[in-house]
C-alpha positions in Angstrom: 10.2 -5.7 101.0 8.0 -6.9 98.4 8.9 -9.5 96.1 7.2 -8.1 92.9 8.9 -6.2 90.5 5.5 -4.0 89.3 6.1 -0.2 89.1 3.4 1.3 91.9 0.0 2.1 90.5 -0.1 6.2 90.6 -1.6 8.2 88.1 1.9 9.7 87.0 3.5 6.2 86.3 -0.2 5.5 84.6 -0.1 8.6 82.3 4.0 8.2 81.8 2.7 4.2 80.5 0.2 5.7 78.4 2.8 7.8 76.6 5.4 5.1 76.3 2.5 3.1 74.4 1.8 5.5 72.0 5.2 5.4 71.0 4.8 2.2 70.1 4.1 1.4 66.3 1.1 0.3 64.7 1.2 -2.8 62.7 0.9 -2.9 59.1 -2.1 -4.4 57.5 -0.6 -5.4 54.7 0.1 -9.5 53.7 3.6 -10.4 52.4 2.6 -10.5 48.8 1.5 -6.6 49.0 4.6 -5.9 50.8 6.7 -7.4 47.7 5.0 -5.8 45.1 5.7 -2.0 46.8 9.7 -3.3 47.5 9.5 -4.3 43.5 7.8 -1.5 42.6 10.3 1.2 44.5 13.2 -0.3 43.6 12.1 -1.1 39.3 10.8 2.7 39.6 14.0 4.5 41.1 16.3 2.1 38.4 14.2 3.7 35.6 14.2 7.2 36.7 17.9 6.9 37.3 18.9 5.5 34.0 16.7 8.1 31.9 17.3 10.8 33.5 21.2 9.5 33.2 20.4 9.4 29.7 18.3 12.4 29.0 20.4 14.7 31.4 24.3 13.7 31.4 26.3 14.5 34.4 28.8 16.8 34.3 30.4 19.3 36.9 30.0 17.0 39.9 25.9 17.9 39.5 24.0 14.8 41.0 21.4 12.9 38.3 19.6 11.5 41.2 18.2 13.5 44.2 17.9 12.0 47.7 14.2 12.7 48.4 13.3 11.0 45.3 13.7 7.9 47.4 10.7 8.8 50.1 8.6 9.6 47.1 9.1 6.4 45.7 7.8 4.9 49.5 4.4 7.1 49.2 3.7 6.6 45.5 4.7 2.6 45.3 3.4 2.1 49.2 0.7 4.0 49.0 -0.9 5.3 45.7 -4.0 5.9 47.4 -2.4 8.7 49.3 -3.6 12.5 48.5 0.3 13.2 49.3 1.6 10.6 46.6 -0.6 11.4 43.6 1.2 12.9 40.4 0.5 16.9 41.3 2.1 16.6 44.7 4.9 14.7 43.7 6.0 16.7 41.1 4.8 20.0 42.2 5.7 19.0 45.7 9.2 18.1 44.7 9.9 21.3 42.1 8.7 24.1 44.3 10.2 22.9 47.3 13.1 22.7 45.3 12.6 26.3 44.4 11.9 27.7 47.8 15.2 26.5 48.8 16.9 27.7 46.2 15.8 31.3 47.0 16.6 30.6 50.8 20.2 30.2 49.7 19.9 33.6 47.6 18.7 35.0 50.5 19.7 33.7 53.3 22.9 32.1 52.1 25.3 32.9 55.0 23.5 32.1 57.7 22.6 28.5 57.4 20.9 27.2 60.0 17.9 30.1 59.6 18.2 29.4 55.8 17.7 25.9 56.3 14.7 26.2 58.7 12.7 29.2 56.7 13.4 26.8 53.2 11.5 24.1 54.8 8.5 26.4 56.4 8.0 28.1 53.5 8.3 25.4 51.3 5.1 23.7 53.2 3.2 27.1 53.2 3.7 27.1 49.4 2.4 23.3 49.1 -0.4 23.6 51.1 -1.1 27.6 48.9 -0.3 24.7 45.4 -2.1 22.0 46.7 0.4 19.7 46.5 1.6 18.7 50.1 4.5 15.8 49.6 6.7 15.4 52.2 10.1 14.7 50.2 9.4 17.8 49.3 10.5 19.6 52.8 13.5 17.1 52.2 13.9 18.9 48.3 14.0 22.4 50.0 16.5 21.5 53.0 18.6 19.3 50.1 19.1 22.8 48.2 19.7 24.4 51.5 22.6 22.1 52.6 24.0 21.1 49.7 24.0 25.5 48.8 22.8 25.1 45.1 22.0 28.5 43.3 21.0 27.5 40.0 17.5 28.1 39.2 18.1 25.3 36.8 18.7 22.5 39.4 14.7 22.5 40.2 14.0 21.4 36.5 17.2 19.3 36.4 16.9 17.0 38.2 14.2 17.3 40.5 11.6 18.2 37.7 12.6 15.6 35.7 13.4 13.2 38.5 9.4 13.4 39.6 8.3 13.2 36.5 9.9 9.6 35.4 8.8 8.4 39.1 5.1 9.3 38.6 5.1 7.8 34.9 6.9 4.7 36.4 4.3 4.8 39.3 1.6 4.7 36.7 2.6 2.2 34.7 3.8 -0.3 37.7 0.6 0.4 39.8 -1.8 -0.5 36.8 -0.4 -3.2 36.4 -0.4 -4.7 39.4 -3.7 -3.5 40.6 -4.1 -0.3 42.2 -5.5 2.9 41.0 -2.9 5.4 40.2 -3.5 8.2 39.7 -6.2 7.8 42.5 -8.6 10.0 41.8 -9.0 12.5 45.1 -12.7 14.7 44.1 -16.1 12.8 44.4 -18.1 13.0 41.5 -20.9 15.5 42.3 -23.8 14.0 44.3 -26.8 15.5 45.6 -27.0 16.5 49.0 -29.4 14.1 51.5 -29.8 15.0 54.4 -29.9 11.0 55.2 -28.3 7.6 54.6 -27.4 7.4 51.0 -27.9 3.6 48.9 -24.2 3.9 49.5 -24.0 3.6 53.2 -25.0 5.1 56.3 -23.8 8.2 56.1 -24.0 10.5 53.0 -21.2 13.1 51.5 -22.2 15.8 53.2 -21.7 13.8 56.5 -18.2 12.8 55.6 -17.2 16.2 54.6 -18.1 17.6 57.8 -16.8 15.3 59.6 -13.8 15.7 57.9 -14.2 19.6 58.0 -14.4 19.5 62.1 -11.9 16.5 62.0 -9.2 19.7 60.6 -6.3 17.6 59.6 -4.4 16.8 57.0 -5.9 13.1 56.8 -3.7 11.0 54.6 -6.5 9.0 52.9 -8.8 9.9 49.7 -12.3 10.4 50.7 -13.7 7.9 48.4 -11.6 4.9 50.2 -12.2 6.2 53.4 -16.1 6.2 52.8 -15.6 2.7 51.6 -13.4 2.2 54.7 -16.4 2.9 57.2 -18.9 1.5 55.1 -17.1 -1.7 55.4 -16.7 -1.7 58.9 -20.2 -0.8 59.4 -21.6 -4.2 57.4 -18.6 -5.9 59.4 -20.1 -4.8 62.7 -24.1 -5.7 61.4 -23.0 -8.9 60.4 -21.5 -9.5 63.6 -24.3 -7.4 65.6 -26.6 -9.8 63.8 -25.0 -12.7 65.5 -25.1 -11.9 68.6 -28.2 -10.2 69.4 -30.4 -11.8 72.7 -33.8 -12.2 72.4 -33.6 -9.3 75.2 -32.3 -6.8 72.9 -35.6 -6.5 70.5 -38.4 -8.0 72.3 -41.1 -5.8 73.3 -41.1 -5.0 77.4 -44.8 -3.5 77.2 -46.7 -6.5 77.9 -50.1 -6.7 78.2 -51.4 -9.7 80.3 -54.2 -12.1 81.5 -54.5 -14.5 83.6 -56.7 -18.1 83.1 -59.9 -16.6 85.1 -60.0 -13.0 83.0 -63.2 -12.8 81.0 -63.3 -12.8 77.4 -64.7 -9.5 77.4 -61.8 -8.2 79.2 -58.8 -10.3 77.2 -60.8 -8.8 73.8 -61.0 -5.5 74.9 -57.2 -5.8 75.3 -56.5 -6.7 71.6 -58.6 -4.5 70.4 -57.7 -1.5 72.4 -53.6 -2.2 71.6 -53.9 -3.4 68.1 -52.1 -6.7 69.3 -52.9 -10.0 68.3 -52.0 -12.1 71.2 -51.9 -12.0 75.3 -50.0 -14.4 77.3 -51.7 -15.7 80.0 -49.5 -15.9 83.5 -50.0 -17.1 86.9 -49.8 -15.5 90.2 -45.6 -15.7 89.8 -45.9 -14.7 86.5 -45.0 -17.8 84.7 -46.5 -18.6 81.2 -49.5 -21.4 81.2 -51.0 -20.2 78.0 -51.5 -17.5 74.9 -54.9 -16.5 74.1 -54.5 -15.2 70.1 -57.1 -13.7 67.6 -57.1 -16.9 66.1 -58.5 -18.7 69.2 -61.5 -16.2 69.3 -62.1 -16.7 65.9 -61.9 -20.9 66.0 -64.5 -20.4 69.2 -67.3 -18.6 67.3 -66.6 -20.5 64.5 -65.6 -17.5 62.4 -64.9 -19.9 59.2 -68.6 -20.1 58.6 -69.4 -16.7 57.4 -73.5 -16.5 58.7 -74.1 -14.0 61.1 -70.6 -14.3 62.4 -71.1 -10.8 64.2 -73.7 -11.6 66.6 -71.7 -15.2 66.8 -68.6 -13.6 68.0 -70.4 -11.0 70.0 -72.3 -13.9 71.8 -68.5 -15.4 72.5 -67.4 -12.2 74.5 -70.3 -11.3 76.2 -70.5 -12.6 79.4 -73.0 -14.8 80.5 -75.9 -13.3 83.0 -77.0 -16.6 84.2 -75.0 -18.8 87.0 -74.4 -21.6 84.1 -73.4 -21.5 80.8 -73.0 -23.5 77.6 -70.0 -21.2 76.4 -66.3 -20.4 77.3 -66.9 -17.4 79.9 -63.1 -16.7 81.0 -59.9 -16.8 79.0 -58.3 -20.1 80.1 -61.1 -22.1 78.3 -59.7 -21.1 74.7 -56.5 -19.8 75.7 -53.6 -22.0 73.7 -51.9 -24.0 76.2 -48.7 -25.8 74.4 -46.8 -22.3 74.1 -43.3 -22.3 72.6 -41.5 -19.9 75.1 -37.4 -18.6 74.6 -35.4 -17.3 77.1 -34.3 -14.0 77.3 -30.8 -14.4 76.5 -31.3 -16.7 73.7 -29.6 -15.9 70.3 -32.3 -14.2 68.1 -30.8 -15.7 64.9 -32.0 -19.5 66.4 -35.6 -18.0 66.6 -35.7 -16.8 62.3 -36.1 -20.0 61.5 -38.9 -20.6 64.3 -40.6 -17.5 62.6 -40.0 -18.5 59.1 -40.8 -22.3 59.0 -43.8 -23.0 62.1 -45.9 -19.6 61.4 -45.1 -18.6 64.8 -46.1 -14.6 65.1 -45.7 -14.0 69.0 -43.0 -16.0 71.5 -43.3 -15.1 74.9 -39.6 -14.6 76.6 -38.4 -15.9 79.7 -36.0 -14.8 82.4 -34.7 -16.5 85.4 -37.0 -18.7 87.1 -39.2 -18.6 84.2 -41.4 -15.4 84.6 -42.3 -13.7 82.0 -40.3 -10.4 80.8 -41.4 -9.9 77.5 -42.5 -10.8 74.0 -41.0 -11.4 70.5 -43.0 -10.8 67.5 -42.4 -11.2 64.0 -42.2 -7.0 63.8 -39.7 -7.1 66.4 -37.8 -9.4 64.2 -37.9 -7.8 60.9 -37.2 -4.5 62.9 -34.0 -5.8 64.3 -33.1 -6.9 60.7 -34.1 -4.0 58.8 -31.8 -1.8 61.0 -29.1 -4.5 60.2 -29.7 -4.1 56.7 -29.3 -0.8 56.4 -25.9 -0.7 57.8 
């Protein structure tokens, strides 16, 4: 027998794990001071909505002041005012017509309980979703009336109306103060429709909404913080994209190449043909000896002095017809051979400054054993950061 105590590896006990996991509650985000102020706020709310409605609506008859569900509100609007459930139309609507819809269950469906009880809090969420005003104390409201058999019409404006209302105006108050947005205001301005990245962020409203439109549940965030949300995490990623892209992420793999004996004729017709403004020069193992550059044509025909340059420069690439010559003939003669190289899997946020202080345009990269596997240009780089920019 083995001595292990591991469960065997099949793909039940695999799938039974994966279950047990998501069981398993997330953690809150939240730091201890943000946790005090919603335990302040919840418990300073619920003591003023108790003592004015005491005030405003004496007990009598054994009729509660207070109603039970009144404390889960209290959670969503103090814990999170953000919340398209917790803003002042679902509580209070919430609350009263759930309160209603059970009210009529007992009417209706009085002596049989347990169906009274389950059609109150079906119909009661039908009716939020119809009001706009899904809350979930409000199922709570509709299965209180239920168990609790109340038949006065008047229990759903006294308390529970009144109940919801001092909570929201208590939410109000305590959330201003203490720095969040409440009401939180759940419909975007209107914006006109791009069919691209807004200034905003990468995505624009119409993306979000139909996102959110194929998405198809009832998401418990406002769109505006969720846009903010993903536009955060996008910069967060960038920022952290940004430091720790390899050279071997932007160079550019289409090399063009010459070795020390091609002509000038040859290595010229290469820059002009690709619009590039430099050609590394390689040996037979394709290792870097050299760069030839515009610049070194130009510094061999003397380009500085501006008479007859042309027939200068064409006299430079031209080859020679006669066995000797007073004039480079092959690229290795002007080629630049101190070359700063980087290897491929070199950070590219080392080479900005190499770029931005030495008026380096073109670094050949390295791999392993030195050979040559591309080349990073200044495009490359303010490519790589543009597209980090934008996000």
């Amino acid at each position: 027998m083995s001595g292990t105590n591991s469960f065997p590896k099949t793909p039940r006990w695999d799938a039974l794990r994966q279950w047990l996991l998501a069981l398993r509650p997330a953690p809150l985000r939240v730091d201890a001071r943000e946790r005090l102020r919603v335990v302040a706020g919840a418990s300073v709310g619920l003591l003023l909505t108790a003592c004015l409605t005491e005030w405003l609506m004496p007990h009598g008859g054994g009729l509660p002041w207070l109603v039970a569900p009144l404390g889960a509100s209290a959670v969503l609007v103090f814990g999170v005012p953000a919340s398209p459930l917790a803003q002042p139309w679902a509580v209070v609507a919430g609350n009263t017509a759930s309160a209603l819809v059970g009210i009529a269950c007992v009417h209706l469906l009085g002596d049989v309980p347990e169906i009274a009880a389950a059609a109150a809090v079906g119909l009661a969420i039908g009716l939020m979703f119809l009001l706009r005003c899904l809350h979930p104390p409000g199922g709570a409201a509709a299965l209180l009336m239920v168990l609790t058999g109340v038949k006065g019409w008047t229990f759903a404006l006294e308390p529970v109306l009144l109940n919801s209302c001092l909570l929201v105006a208590a939410g109000m108050a305590y959330n201003s103060l203490s720095g969040r947005r409440y009401p939180h205001p759940q419909v975007a301005a209107a914006a006109p429709v791009s069919a691209g990245p807004t200034e905003a962020g990468v995505f624009g409203e119409a993306d979000l909404e139909a996102a959110l439109a194929h998405y198809n549940q009832v998401l418990d965030v406002p769109p505006d913080d969720l846009r903010s949300i993903l536009n955060e995490a996008g910069l967060t990623a960038a920022r952290r994209r940004i430091t720790t892209l390899r050279c071997s992420d932007v160079m550019s793999t289409d090399l063009k190449v010459v070795e020390w004996g091609t002509p000038l004729q040859d290595a010229w017709a290469l820059l002009r043909e690709h619009q590039i403004k430099a050609l590394p020069v390689i040996d037979r193992a394709r290792r870097v000896v050299g760069i030839v550059t515009l610049n070194d044509f130009m510094r061999e025909a003397s380009l500085d002095v501006h008479d007859e340059w042309p027939t200068r420069l064409r006299r430079l690439i031209l080859p020679t017809p006669t066995s000797h010559s007073d004039k480079p003939e092959v690229v290795g003669q002007i080629m630049t051979r101190q070359v700063r190289v980087a290897s491929a899997d070199r950070p590219l946020a080392e080479l900005v400054p190499l770029f931005a202080d030495t008026g380096h345009h073109h670094i050949p990269v390295v791999g392993p054993e030195a050979r040559l596997v591309g080349i990073l240009t200044q495009s490359d780089l303010v490519a790589a950061l543009a597209r980090m920019d934008r996000l």
